[in-house]
N, C-alpha and C positions, 0 to 999 in steps of 0.2 A: 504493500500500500504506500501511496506518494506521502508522505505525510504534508506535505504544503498542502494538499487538499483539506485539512484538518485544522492545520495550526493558523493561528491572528495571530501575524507580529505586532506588535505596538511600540512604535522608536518612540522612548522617552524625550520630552523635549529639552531642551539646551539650556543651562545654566543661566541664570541671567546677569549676570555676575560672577567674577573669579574670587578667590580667598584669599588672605595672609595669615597664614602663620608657621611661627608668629615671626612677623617682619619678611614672609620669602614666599613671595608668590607664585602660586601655582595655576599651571596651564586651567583653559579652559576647558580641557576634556576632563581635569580632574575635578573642577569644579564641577560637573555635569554629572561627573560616576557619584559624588558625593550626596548632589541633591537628590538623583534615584533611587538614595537609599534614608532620603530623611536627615540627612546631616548636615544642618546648614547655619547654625551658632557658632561663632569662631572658637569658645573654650569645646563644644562637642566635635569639632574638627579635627582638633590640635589630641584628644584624646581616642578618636578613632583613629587617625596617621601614626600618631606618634606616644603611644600608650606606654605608661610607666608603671611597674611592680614594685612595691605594692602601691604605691601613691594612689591611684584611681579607683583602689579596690573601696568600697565603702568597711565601714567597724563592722566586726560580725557582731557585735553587743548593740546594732541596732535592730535585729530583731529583738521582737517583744518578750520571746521565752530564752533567750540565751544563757541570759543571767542564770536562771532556772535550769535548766538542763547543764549549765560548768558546774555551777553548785554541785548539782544531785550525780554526776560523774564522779566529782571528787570526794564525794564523802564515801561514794562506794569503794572509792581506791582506795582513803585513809583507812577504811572499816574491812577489807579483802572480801567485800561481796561479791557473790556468784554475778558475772555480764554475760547476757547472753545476746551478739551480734546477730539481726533476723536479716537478713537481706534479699531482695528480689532476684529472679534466676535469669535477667538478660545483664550486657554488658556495665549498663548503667550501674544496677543494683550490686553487679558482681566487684566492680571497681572500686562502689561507695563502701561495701565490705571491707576489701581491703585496707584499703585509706584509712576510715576509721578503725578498725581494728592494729591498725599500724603502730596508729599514736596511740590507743590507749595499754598499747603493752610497752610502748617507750615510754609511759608516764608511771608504768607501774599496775595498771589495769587486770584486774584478776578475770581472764574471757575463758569462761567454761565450756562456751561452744559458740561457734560459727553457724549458721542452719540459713538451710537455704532451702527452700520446698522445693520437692518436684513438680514439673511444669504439670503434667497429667495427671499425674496420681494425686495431689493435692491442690495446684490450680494456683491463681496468683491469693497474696495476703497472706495474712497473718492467718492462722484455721485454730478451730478448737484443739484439736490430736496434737498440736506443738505445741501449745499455750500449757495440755497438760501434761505434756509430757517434762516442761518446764519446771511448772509445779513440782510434780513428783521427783526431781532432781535437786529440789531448791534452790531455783534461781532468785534472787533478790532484783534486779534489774536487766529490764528487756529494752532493747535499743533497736527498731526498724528502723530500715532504710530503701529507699523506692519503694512504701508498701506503709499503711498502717491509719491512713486519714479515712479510708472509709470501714476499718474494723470496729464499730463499736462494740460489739458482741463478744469478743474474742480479747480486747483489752476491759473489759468489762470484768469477763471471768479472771483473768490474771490480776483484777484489784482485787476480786474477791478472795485472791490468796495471799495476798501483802505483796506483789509482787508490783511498782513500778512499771512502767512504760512510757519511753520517750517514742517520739514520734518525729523521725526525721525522713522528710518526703517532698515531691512535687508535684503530685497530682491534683485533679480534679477534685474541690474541697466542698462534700455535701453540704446541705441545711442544718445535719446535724452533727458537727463534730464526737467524736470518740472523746470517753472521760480520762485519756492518758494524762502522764503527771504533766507534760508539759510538749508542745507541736509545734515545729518547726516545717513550717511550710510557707515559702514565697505569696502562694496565691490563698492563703486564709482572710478573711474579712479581716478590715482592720490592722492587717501587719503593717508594719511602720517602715521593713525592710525598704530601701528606695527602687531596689531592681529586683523582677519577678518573675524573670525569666531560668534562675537557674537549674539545670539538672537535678538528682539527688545526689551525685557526686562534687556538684559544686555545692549542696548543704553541706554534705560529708565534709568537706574543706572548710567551710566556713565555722564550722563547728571547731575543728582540730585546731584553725585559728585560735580562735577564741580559748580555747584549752591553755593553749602554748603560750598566750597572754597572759593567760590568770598564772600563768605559772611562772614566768617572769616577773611576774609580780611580786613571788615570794622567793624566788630566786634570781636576781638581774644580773647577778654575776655568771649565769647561764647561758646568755641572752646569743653570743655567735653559735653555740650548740641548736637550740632550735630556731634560730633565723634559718638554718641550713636544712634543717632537718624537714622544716615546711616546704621549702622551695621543692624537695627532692619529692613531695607529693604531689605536686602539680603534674608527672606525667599519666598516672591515672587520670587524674580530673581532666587532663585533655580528649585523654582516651573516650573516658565516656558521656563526656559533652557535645561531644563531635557525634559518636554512634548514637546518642538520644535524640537527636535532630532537634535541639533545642536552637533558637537562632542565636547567632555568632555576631551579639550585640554587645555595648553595654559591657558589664565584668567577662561574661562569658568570651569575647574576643582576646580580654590581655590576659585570664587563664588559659586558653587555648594557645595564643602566642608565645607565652611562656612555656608554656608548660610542651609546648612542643620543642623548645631548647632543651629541657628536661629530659624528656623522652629520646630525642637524639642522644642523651650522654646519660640513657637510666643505668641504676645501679643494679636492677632487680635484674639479676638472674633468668627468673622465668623471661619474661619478656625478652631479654637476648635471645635466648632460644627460639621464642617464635619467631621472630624478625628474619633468622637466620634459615627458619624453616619454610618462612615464607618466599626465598628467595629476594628478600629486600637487603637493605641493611643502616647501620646505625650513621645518620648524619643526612642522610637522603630523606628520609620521612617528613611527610605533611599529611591536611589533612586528609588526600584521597587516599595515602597509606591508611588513615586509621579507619575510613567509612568503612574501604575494598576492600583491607586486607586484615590487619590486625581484628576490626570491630566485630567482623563474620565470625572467624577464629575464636572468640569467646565467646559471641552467642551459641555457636555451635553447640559448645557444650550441654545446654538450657533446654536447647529446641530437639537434640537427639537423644541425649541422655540425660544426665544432673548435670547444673551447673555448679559443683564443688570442683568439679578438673579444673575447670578456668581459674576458681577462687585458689586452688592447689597453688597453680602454675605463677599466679600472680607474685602470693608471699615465697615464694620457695626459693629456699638457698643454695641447694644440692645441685650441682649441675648436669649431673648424670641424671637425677629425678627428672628435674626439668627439661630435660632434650626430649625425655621420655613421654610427659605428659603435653610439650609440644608437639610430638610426633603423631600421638591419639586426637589431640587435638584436629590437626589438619586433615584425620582421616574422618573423624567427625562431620568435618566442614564440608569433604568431598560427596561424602554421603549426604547430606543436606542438599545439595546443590542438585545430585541427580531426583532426590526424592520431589524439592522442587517444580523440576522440570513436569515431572507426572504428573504432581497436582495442577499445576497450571495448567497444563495439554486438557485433562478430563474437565474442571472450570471450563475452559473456553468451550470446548463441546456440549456441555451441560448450558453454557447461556446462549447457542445460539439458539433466534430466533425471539432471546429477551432482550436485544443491545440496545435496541433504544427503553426499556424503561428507565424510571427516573433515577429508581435504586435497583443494584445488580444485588441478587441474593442466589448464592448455592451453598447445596449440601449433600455430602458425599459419606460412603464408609471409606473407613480405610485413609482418613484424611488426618495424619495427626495434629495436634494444638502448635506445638512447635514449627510449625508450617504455616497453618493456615493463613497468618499474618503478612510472612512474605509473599506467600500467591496471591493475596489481597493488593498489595502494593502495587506487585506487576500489573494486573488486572486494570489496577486505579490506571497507570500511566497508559495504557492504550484506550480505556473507554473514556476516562475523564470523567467518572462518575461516581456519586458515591457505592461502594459496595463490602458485604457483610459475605465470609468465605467460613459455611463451618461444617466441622467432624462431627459424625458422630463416633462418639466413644466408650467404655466402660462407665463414665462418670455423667454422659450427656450429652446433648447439643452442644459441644463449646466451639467458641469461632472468634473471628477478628476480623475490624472494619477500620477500613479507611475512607479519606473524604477528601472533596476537592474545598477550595479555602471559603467557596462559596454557602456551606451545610455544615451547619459544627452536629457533629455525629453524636459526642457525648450528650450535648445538651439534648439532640431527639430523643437518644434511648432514656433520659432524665425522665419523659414525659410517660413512657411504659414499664415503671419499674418492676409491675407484677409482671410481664413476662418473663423475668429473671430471673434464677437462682444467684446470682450475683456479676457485676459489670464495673468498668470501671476504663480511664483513659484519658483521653483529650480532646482537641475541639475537632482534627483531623487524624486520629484513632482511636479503639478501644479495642478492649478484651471481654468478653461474656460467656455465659452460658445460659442458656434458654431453657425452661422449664421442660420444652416436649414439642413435638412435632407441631401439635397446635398452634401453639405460642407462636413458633416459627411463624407461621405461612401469615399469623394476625400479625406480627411484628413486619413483615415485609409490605402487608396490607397497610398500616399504618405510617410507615417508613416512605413508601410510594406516595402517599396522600397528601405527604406533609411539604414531601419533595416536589408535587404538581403546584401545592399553594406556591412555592418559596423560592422554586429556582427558576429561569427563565434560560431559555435558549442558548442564549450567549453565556450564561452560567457551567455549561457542559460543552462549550468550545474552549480546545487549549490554546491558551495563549502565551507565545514567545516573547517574554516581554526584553527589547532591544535596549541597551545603552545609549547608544550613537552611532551615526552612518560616517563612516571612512572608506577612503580608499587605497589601495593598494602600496601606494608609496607610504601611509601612516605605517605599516607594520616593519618596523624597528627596534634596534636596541630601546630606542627613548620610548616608548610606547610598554616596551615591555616590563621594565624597569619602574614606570606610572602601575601598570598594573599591578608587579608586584606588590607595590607599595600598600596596595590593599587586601594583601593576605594576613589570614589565613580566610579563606573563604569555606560555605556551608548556608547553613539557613538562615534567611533574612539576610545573606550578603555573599551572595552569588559570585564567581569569577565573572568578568565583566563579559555582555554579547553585544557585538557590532554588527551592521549591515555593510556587505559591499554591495554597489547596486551595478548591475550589466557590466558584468565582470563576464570573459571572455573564455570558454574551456578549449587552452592549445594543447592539452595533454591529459591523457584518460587511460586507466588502468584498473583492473579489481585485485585486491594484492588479499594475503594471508590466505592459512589452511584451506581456507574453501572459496576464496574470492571471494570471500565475504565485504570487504573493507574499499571501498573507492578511494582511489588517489588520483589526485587531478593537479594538472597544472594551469594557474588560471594567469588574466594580463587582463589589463581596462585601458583606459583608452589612455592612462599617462603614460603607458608601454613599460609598465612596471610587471616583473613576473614572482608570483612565488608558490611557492608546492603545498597541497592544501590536501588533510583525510578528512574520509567521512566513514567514521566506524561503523559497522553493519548496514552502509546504507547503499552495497551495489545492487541487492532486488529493488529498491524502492525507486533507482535512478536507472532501473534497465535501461532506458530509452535515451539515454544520455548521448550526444555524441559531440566528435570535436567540430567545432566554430562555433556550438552553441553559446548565445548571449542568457545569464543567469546572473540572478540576485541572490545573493546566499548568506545568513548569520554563521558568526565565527567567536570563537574564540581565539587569540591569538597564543598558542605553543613554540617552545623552543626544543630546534633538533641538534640534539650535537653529535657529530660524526670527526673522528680521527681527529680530535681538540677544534675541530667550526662547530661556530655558532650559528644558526640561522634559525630566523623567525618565521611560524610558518601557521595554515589557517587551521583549526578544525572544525569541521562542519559540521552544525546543527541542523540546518535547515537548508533547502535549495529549489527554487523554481525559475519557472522559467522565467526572464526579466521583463520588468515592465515597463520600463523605460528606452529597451533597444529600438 
């Protein structure tokens, strides 16, 4: 399929004005990348360009429960109470486990277990069978993390044993908060926090801050021990900042930034091992290392089996362990990938003949939970629509929906919460499980109804949304160089896309394993030439030949070949031109 039959470009329009800061102005295309992303106050410019650690970060003592939760840590530490770490089974959760757990055994922290549920066998949250299994161990203090804002039930029974519960999370914050000791959540009513965008790994951090403060506090002659000791956490918190798709604004940008310096020179063990298993290596990584390569690698473990391998590999010191449980890992991953592929093959044949409804709903045997979410994604990115992808299983209907930015999906299923045995998510995903086959087909019924009142047309057309139109002679060192200048990119701050318009194809090839990959050589009329891919897109450009006149969005790559440098395009999008 041509995708230009699909896709609306929309070129952003042009800066109206350039910048200074401070004192050094900058081009007019940087002023224009700047404004397509909202940033257009000279102090928020000067701290998107040029972000400083920790200076930009805000006090983790301005959330409302901090105080509250250092407090009740350290007394646990003075008093050698049972901690028991609850963390969630994708990357996110598995990261903010570590992290936290990190520092509370460099503080002295008495952690009697790690727990991390199975994805199937016990489903996302906090659940009664841990809560008592807790109990019956005697735990004193229970700490979630990515999980715990919508357990009231479950941290309910845990007071009823004198057991505490902190509540460190980022999700979607009911009507009725849980009676834990004390919740840490960006998006609670009322939080004073100023940014509210962070992952649970950027709680998890925020929190260790705040530890390492109080602690300084009564030890300042300690103070280069954990200045350092913080810094060296930042490359989790990159890690799964980046794989939680939170957007790459705001704090989340200079812990990503950093924390990917971090990550290039981490100390941890495990992660050497994967880097190295992945065929990357240490100093090379950004953030498409961590979405593509690293972030899979650790979900893997969650969505195939337990995510304890991941949490293993993360702390681990042993380097023969660690090659080990990297090696299971990426067999993990491979398996996932073909599993993957099934499910998404049997989805698409299972919807056709539904593609234009408003919301795509299937359900399959044989479809694990650990899946379902990524076939949902795929699914979202060719229909452009919202859609709900679920298994059934030993335990039930459970499944996972994604959305386009147009239908906040949590807030719909908000409106049906008796179809649920429990739900939970964001405004463009969630996780559920649906009472019974009933539920289902009324929940799709009412999902479609809501989506007729609410979306329109143009709602379910993708749209390329463009930077700026250049042409051929812009693609340069200097251009490239502008761009970098705006990494690390991710959500809410894309690598930049430009238009060339009637741009000329002198050269045309289908390159890789299967011909998969278009490579072309394009010229416009400045008689400037440069060599341009388009990943998977030689079926869609069958028809392509040379002298054709095309408009095409790009991103601008760099190829280095036997120490050259050359700037070169990669294609997004291409049709035929409209201006020849």
């Amino acid at each position: 399929m041509d995708s230009s039959k699909y896709k609306l470009w929309q070129v952003a329009k042009s800066a109206a004005k350039t910048f200074v800061v401070p004192d050094v102005p900058l081009p007019q295309l940087a002023a224009t990348l700047l404004n397509n992303r909202g940033i257009v106050e000279p102090m928020a410019v000067k701290e998107f360009l040029y972000p400083e650690y920790p200076f930009h970060l805000s006090d983790p003592f301005l959330f409302k429960d901090m105080k509250r939760v250092v407090a009740r840590i350290f007394q646990a530490i003075a008093q050698k109470q049972a901690i028991v770490v609850y963390g969630d089974y994708d990357a996110d959760g598995v990261c903010s486990a570590a992290l936290l757990t990190t520092t509370l055994q460099a503080l002295g922290g008495n952690i009697v277990e790690v727990y991390m549920p199975h994805r199937e066998k016990e489903g996302y949250g906090l659940n009664r069978e841990a809560v008592n299994h807790f109990i019956a161990n005697g735990v004193n203090l229970i700490i979630t993390l990515d999980c715990g804002t919508t357990n009231n039930e479950e941290i309910l029974l845990a007071n009823s044993a004198n057991i505490d519960v902190l509540v460190i999370d980022h999700h979607h914050v009911p009507e009725n908060l849980p009676g834990a000791y004390a919740i840490l959540n960006p998006k609670t009513p009322g939080e004073s926090y100023p940014f509210s965008h962070l992952a649970s790994v950027g709680m998890a951090f925020k929190t260790s801050q705040a530890l390492l403060r109080q602690r300084l506090v009564e030890h300042p002659d300690e103070s280069s021990r954990w200045e350092s000791f913080e810094k060296w956490l930042l490359d989790l918190t990159a890690i799964a900042t980046v794989t939680d798709l939170v957007p790459l604004i705001g704090e989340n940008r200079i812990l990503v930034k950093y924390g990917l310096m971090a990550l290039n020179k981490t100390q941890r063990v495990g992660l050497r091992a994967l880097v190295q298993i992945m065929g990357s290596q240490l100093g090379s990584l950004d953030t498409y290392s961590i979405a593509y390569q690293i972030g899979p690698r650790l979900n893997a473990a969650g969505r195939m089996n337990h995510a304890n391998a991941a949490f293993e590999l993360l702390v681990c010191e042993d380097e023969a362990k660690a090659k080990e449980l990297a090696v299971a890992l990426e067999s993990n991953n491979r398996e996932r990938q073909r599993l993957t592929e099934r499910v998404v093959a049997e989805v698409r044949e299972q919807l056709r003949g539904h593609e234009n409804d408003r919301v795509l709903v299937a359900v399959g045997d044989g479809w694990p939970v650990g899946i379902v979410g990524l076939v949902a994604g795929k699914l979202l990115e060719e229909h452009h629509r919202p859609i709900l992808v679920v298994g059934r299983t030993d335990r039930g209907l459970a499944g996972s929906g994604r959305s386009i930015s147009a239908f906040n999906i949590i807030s719909a299923l908000h409106q049906s919460p008796e179809l649920f045995e429990k739900f939970g998510g964001h405004a463009q995903a969630c996780g559920f499980t649906v009472k019974n086959e009933e539920a289902l087909e009324e929940l799709r019924r009412r999902l479609n109804n809501l989506a007729e009142e609410t979306l329109s047309d143009e709602d379910l057309m993708p749209v390329l949304t463009i930077d700026a139109a250049l042409s051929l002679k812009d693609v340069q060192e200097t251009l490239g160089e502008l761009v970098n200048l705006f990494e690390p990119f991710g959500m809410a701050n894309p690598k930049p896309k430009f238009l060339f318009s009637n741009v000329q194809v002198v050269g045309l090839s289908n390159v890789g394993a299967n011909g998969q990959h278009l490579k072309l050589t394009l010229s416009d009329e400045s008689g400037v030439i440069k060599h341009a891919i388009g990943f998977n897109q030689s079926l869609a450009h069958g028809s392509l030949r040379l002298g054709d006149h095309m408009d095409a969005v790009a991103e601008i790559v760099v190829n280095v070949w036997n120490g050259r440098r050359e700037w070169q395009l990669k294609i997004l999008d291409l049709r035929p031109s409209l201006t020849s």
